[in-house]
Every structure is written in structure tokens, then in C-alpha cells.
C-alpha positions in Angstrom: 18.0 -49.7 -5.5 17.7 -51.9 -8.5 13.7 -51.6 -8.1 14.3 -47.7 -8.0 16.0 -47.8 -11.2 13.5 -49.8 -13.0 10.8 -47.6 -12.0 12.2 -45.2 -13.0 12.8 -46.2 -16.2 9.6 -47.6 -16.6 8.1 -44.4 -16.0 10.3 -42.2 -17.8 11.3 -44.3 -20.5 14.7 -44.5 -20.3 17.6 -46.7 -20.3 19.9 -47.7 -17.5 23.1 -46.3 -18.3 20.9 -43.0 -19.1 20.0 -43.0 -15.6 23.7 -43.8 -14.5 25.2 -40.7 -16.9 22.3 -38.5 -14.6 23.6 -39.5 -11.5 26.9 -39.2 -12.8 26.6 -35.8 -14.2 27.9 -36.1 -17.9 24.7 -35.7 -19.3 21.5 -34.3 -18.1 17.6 -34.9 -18.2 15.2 -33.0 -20.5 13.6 -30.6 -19.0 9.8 -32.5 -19.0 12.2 -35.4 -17.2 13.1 -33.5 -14.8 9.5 -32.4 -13.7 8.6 -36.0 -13.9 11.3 -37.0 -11.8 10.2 -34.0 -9.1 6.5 -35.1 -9.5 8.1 -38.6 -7.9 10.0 -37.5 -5.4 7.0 -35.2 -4.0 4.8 -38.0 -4.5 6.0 -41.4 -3.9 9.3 -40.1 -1.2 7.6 -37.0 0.2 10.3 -34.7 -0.4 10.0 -31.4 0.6 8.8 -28.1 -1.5 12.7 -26.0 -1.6 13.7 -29.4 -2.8 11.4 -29.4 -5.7 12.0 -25.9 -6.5 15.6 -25.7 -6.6 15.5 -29.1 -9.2 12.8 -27.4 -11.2 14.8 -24.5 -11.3 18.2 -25.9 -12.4 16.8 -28.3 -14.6 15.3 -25.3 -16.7 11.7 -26.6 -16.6 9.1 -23.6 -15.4 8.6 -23.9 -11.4 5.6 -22.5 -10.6 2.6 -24.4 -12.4 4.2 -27.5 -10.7 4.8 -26.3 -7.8 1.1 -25.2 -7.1 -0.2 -28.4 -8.1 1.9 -30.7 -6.3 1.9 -28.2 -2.8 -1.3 -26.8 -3.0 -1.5 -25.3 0.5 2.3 -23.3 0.5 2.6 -20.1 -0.5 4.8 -19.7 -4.0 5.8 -16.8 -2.9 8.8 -15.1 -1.6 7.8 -12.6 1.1 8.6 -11.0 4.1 4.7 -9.6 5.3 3.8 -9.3 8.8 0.4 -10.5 9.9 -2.6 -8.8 9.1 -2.8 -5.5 10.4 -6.7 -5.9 11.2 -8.2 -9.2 12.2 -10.9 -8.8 9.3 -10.3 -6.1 6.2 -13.9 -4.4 5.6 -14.7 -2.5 2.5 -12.9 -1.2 -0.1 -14.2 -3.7 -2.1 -14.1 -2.2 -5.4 -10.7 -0.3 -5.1 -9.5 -4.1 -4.6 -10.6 -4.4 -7.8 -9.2 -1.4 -9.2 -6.0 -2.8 -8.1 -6.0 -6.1 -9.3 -7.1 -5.2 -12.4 -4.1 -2.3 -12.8 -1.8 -5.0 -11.9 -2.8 -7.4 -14.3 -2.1 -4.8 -17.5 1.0 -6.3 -17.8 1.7 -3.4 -21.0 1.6 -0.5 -18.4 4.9 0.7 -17.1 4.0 2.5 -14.2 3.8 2.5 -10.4 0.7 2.5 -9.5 -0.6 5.3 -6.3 -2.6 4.6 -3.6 -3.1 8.2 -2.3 -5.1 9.9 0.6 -5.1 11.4 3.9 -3.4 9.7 7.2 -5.2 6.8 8.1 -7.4 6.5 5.6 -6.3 2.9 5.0 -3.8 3.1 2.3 -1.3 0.6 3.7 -4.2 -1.5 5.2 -5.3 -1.7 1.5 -2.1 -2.7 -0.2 -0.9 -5.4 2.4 -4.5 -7.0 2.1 -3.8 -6.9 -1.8 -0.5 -8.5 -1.0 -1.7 -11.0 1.4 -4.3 -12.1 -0.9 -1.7 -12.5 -4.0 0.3 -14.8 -1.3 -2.4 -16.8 -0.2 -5.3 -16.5 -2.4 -8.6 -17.8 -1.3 -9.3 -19.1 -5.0 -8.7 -23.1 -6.0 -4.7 -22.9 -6.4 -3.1 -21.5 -9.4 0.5 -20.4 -10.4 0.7 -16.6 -8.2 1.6 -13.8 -10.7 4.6 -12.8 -8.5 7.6 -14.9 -7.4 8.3 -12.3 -4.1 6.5 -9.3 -2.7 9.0 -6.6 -0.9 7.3 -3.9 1.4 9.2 -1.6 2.2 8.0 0.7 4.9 9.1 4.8 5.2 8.7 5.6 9.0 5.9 7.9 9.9 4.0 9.1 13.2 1.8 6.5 14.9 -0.9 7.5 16.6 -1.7 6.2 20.2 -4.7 6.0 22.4 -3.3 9.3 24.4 -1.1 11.2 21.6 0.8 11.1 18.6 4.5 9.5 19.0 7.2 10.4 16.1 8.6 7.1 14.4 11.9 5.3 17.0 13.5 4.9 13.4 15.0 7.6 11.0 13.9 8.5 8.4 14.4 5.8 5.5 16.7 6.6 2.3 16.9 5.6 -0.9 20.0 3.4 -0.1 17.9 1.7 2.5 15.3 0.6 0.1 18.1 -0.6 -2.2 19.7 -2.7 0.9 16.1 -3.9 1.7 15.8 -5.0 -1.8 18.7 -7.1 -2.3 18.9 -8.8 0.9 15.3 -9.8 0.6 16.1 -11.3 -2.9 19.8 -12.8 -2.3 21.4 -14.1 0.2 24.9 -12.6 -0.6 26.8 -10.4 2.0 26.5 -7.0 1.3 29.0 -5.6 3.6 31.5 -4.6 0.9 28.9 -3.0 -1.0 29.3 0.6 -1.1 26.6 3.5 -1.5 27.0 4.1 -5.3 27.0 0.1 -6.2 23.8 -0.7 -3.9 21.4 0.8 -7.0 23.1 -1.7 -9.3 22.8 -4.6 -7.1 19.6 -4.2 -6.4 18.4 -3.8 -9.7 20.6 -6.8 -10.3 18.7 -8.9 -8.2 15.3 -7.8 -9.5 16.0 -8.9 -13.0 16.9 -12.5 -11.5 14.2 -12.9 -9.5 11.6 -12.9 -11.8 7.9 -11.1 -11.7 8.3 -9.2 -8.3 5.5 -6.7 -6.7 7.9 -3.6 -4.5 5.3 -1.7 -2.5 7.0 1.5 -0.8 4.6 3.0 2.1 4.5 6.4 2.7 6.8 7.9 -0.3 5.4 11.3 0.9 8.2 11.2 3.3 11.2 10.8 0.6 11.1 13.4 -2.2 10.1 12.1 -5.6 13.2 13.2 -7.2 15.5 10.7 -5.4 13.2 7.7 -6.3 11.5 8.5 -9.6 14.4 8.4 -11.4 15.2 5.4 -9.9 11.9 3.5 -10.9 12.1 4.5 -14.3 15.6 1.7 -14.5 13.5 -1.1 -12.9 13.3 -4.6 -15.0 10.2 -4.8 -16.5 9.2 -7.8 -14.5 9.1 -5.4 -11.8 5.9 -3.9 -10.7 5.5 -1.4 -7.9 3.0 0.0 -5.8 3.3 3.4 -3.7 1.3 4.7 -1.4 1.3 8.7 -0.5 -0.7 11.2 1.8 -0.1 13.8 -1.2 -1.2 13.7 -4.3 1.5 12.7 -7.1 1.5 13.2 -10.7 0.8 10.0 -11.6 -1.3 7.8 -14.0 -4.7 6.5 -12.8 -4.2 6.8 -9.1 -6.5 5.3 -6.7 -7.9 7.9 -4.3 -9.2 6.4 -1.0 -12.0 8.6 0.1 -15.0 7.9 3.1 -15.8 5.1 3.1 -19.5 4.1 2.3 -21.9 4.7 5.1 -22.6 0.8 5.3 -18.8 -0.1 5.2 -18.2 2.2 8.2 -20.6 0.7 9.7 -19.7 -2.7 9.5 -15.9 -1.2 10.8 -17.3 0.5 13.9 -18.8 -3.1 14.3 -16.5 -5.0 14.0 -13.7 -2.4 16.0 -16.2 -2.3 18.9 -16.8 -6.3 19.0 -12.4 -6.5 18.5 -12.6 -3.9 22.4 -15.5 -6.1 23.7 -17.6 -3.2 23.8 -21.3 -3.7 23.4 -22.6 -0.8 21.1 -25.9 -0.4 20.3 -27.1 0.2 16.6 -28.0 3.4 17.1 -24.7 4.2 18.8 -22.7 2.6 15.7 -24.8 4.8 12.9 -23.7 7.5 15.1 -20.4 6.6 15.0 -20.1 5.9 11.6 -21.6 9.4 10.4 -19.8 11.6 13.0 -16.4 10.4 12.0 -17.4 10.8 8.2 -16.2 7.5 6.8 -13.0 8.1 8.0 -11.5 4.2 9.0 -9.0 5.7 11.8 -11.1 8.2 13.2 -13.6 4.7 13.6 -10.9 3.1 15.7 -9.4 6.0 17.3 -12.6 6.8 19.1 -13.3 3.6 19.7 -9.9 3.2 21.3 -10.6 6.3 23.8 -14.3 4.3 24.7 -12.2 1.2 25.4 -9.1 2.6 26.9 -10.1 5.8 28.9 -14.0 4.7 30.0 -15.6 7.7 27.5 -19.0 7.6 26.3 -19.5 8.2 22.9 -20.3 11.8 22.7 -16.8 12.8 24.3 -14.6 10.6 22.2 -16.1 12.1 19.2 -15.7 15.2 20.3 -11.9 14.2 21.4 -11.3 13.5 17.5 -12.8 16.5 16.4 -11.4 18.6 18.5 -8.9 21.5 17.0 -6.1 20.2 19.0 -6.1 17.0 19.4 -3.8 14.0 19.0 -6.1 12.7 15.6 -5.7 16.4 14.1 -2.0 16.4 14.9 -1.8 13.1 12.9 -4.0 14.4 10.1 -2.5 17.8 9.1 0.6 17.8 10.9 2.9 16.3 8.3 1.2 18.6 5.7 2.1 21.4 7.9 5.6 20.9 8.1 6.2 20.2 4.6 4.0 23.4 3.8 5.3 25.7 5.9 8.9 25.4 4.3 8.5 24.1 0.7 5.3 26.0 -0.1 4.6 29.1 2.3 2.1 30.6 -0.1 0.1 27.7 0.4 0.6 27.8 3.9 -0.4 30.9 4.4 -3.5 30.0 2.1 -4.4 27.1 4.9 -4.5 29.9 7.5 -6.1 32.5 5.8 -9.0 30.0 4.9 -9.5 29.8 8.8 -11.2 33.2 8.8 -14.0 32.6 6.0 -17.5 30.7 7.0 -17.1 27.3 6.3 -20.5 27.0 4.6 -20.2 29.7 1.8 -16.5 28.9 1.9 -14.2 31.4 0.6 -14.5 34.0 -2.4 -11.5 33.8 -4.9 -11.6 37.6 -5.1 -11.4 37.9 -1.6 -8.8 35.4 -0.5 -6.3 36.8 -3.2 -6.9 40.7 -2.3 -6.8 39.1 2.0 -2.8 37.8 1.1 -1.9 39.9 -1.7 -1.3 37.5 -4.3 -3.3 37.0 -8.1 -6.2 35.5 -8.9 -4.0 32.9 -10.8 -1.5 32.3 -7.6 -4.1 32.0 -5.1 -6.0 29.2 -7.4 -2.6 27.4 -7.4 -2.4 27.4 -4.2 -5.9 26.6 -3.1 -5.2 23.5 -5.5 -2.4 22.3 -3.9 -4.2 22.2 -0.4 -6.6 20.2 -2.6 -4.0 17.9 -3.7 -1.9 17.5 -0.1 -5.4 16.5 1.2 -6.2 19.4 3.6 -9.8 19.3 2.5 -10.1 15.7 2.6 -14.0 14.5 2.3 -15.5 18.1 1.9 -18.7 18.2 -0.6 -19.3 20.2 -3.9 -20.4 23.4 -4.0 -24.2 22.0 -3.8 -22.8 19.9 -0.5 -24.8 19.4 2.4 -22.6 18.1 5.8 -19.9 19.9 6.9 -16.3 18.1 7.9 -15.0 19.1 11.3 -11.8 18.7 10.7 -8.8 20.9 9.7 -9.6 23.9 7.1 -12.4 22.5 4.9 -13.3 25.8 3.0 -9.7 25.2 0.8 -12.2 23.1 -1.3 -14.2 25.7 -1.4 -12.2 28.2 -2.4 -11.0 25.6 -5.0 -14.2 24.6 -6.3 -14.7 28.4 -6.5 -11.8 28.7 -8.4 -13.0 25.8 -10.9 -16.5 27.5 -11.2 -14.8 31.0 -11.8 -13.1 29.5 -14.8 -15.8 27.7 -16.2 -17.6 30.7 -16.8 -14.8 32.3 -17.9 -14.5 30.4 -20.9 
């Protein structure tokens, strides 16, 4: 013990009794003494990282800096993220970007949207972003976030034979507030009751320091319960959402098809993950027939794998009218149409009837379901927005999309092009 104390002193250039008062508690180390003392017990007694945190932490000196250089192979931070849901992430590249660099504007007080049809790859996108804040590939530095909460709203999943509805219930907002807390705290929340969750959650947040909330699949909760909500958020709090409908938000980051050599490389690497041996050719097919689209890749790789198809019958198995991938494309827009917007929903069906090619006239969609010019462009719009016409081309396009009722974007680029030569 003796040669323990004099080290010690020696090395942090204090006397004896100083040392004794420390041990003693009546009076307590600076807070550079108490990082060197941490740097010594990580390095000369090997003792462990939730040691070194909490001493950093009480002792008032900033954790995180220290912490990364002294265990440079743990994670800094606080999370809860399943494994990967793909064993490799291809593409995206420079919506990665987008998001890291929306992230970083610290002055912006905003959730950021991730937005686009189902299975597009908007979760995909945001847990890679979230893995790669946890355990970046770069030389080790201090993590921008001290804990990343995902927080999941149940949706369909889509299986190899159909489309099953989520085993949970639908989530509420007090759910996210539950997840929340006891993500962040360790207290019991049993006495908590439904109006003091919202305060304890944002209680929590403030404490915790610079924390990333994503929330998956907010088109399933209705903004009004959680906008309002996210306006009271700390401003150490950042938050990510991702939605199959378009919401009025600030610089959202619209997943589209993806590029015709990033599908490729998908179908690739799908085909290679089912041990199916796909020829070149086959993949370019692949890749062009399902238009980008990363689950249509998978699901019709899925029905090669699983069922013993060839290629020209599981793509026409996703395109087909009926089937389980079209379900799980338009069906939640369906729903929510049909009773919050029926003029729209009519719209959808309507469209049905025009040639997909020269799409729908304005005039003649508004005289076929008897509203205005001005309500039939609103509602041709919203289709826009909830998706329906996902990946269709301009008015100068070429391909056509197989899926759902494309011609809404034809109808809406009409309605643009109408009033552009209006004014």
C-alpha cells in the first residue's frame, strides 16, 4: 500500500494526507486528478470501462474523450440496436451522407424524415446510420451521441407466401414515452401514471446528454399526438423519423430506386445470401424488372429460393395486381385513404381507367368524379405525396412501373404543367 501511495503522489503531485482526506471523503480531487487517477487504474490495474465512466462522471471531468482513448474497441454508446438487418448495406451511399451531414447542424431544431414507399429501405437506412455512429469504422473518436433509442411502430411484414399483420398492437405515444425512460434510467416505473410518463421521459432526456430517438414508421401514429410532443424535447435531443407518407417537414430525405448499378450489386449479393447461382444476365434482369425497388430485389429472390421459381414467374408474382408485394405496397395507403381522404380514394380508382402512357387529363378526371379542377389537383397531389406513384417518370418518361396506379403522377404532373401555363 505504502508503494501505491507514493506513486501516486509522485504522479499526481500530491501530498499524503491529500490522498488520505480522498479516501476519506472530506475533500475531493480536481477534476484533471481524477482523469489521471482513471487513466491509472485502466492502465496499470486493468479496471474495467463502467468503472471509469462512473468516476469520470462523478468527479465532474468530461467522459467521453477519455473514455475513447483509453477503450478504443467499446462502444461509448448507450443502445439497445439489434444486429444488422442485412449481412452487407449496399447503396445509398450519398443519402448516408445527407444524413450525417443534417445531423451534424447542431443549430437545426428539427426531426429529420426519411420518407418513401414500403420497403424501400427506410429503416434499413437509419439503423445502418445508427450502427455506424455506435461503432464507427474511423480511428476512434468521442461518438456525437451518448445513447441511441429506436423505437419501432408495428407494421405488416411481408413473408415469402403472404403478408402477415404485426402480433403486437399498435404502439402509442405512452409506449414511446415508457420506451424512453426505461432505456435511459433504471428507475421503476410502475407508479408512473399515463399523464406523468411525458414528463419523465423528457426528464431523462435532459440528463442523459446528446441522444439520437429514431421512431420507425410514424405513418402509423397520427402526427398530432407526437408533434407536439417533439416540439418540448431538450435540445440535446435529436430525432429521426421515418414515414411511408410524405410529412411537412424540412429537408426530408426521399428514398427513391435505387441506381441501376446499386440494384445490381443487391440482387448480387441477395442471390449469393440464398446460394443461388444467377447469371449476369439474369441479375440485370432482375435489377431493371423490379425498378430499383430493394424489397421487390429480395422478395423475388425469396420466391426463386423458397418455392423453386425461375426468374420470369417470380417477377411476374411481384408484379402481379394481387399479390402479397402489392398488398404490402398500397395496402396501408388504402386504408388510411379510404376513411380519412375518400376523394382521394376515389381519385386512385378512377385513375385505373385512363392509359397509363398518356396518363390522365385534368379536365377529364375532374368532370369523370364530379369535383373542380382545383380539388381534383389536390387530390392527385396527395396520392403523390402518400407514394401511390412511387418511381413513375416525368411527363417526357420512358418505362412504365407495373405497380399500383402510376398515372396519379400523371395526372399530377398534368396538373403542374396546366398551371405553369396558366401563369
Amino acid at each position: 500500500m505504502g508503494a501505491i501511495h507514493s506513486e501516486l503522489q509522485k504522479t499526481l503531485g500530491v501530498s499524503d494526507p491529500t490522498l488520505y482526506r480522498w479516501r476519506a471523503g472530506t475533500q475531493h480531487p480536481r477534476p484533471e486528478q481524477v482523469a489521471q487517477l482513471v487513466t491509472l487504474g485502466v492502465t496499470e490495474a486493468h479496471l474495467a470501462y463502467a468503472w471509469a465512466k462512473e468516476t469520470l462522471r462523478e468527479g465532474g471531468y468530461p467522459e467521453l474523450p477519455l473514455l475513447a482513448h483509453l477503450f478504443p474497441n467499446t462502444s461509448l454508446v448507450h443502445h439497445k440496436l439489434s444486429g444488422h438487418l442485412f449481412p452487407e448495406f449496399i447503396g445509398r451511399a450519398a443519402e448516408l451522407v445527407h444524413l450525417e451531414q443534417l445531423l451534424q447542424a447542431a443549430h437545426r431544431r428539427f426531426p429529420l424524415l426519411v420518407e418513401g414507399p414500403a420497403g424501400c429501405g427506410k429503416s434499413a437506412l437509419v439503423r445502418e446510420l445508427a450502427w455506424r455512429i455506435v461503432a464507427p469504422t474511423h480511428e476512434p473518436q468521442p461518438p456525437p451521441y451518448t445513447a441511441i433509442i429506436w423505437v419501432a411502430v408495428p407494421a405488416p411484414t411481408l413473408l415469402t407466401q403472404a403478408m402477415v399483420a404485426p402480433l403486437l398492437p399498435p404502439l402509442q405515444m405512452p409506449d414511446i414515452y415508457h420506451t424512453i425512460t426505461t432505456h435511459l434510467s433504471p428507475a421503476d416505473l410502475s407508479g408512473e401514471t399515463a399523464r406523468s410518463l411525458p414528463k419523465q421521459a423528457l426528464t431523462v432526456l435532459q440528463q442523459a446528454g446528446r441522444v439520437l430517438l429514431c421512431l420507425d414508421g410514424v405513418e402509423n401514429l397520427h402526427p398530432i399526438e407526437w408533434q407536439p410532443w417533439l416540439q418540448t424535447l431538450p435540445a440535446t435531443t435529436q430525432v429521426i423519423l421515418t414515414s411511408r407518407t410524405h410529412l411537412d417537414l424540412p429537408y426530408p430525405v426521399i428514398l427513391t430506386a435505387m441506381p441501376p448499378a446499386d440494384a445490381y450489386a443487391l440482387a448480387q449479393a441477395e442471390g449469393h445470401a440464398a446460394n443461388l447461382l444467377l447469371t449476369p444476365a439474369q441479375l440485370e434482369t432482375l435489377a431493371n424488372q423490379t425498378y430499383g425497388h430493394p424489397y421487390a430485389i429480395r422478395w423475388a429472390i425469396s420466391q426463386i429460393a423458397m418455392r423453386g421459381v425461375n426468374l420470369p414467374t417470380a417477377l411476374q408474382v411481384v408484379a402481379a395486381p394481387q399479390a402479397p408485394f402489392q398488398q404490402f405496397l398500397f395496402a396501408a395507403h388504402a386504408a388510411h385513404l379510404r376513411v380519412d381522404a375518400p376523394d382521394a380514394y376515389r381519385t386512385w380508382g378512377a385513375l385505373a381507367a385512363f392509359p397509363l402512357v398518356a396518363g390522365a387529363s385534368l379536365v377529364e378526371l375532374a368532370a369523370c368524379l364530379g369535383l373542380s379542377i382545383d380539388e381534383t389537383r389536390l387530390n392527385t397531389q396527395l396520392l403523390v405525396n402518400t407514394h401511390l406513384a412511387y418511381f413513375w417518370p416525368d411527363r417526357q418518361g420512358c418505362s412504365l412501373y407495373p405497380w399500383g396506379y402510376p398515372s396519379a403522377a400523371r395526372a399530377a404532373a398534368e396538373s403542374r404543367h396546366l398551371q405553369e401555363n396558366s401563369i
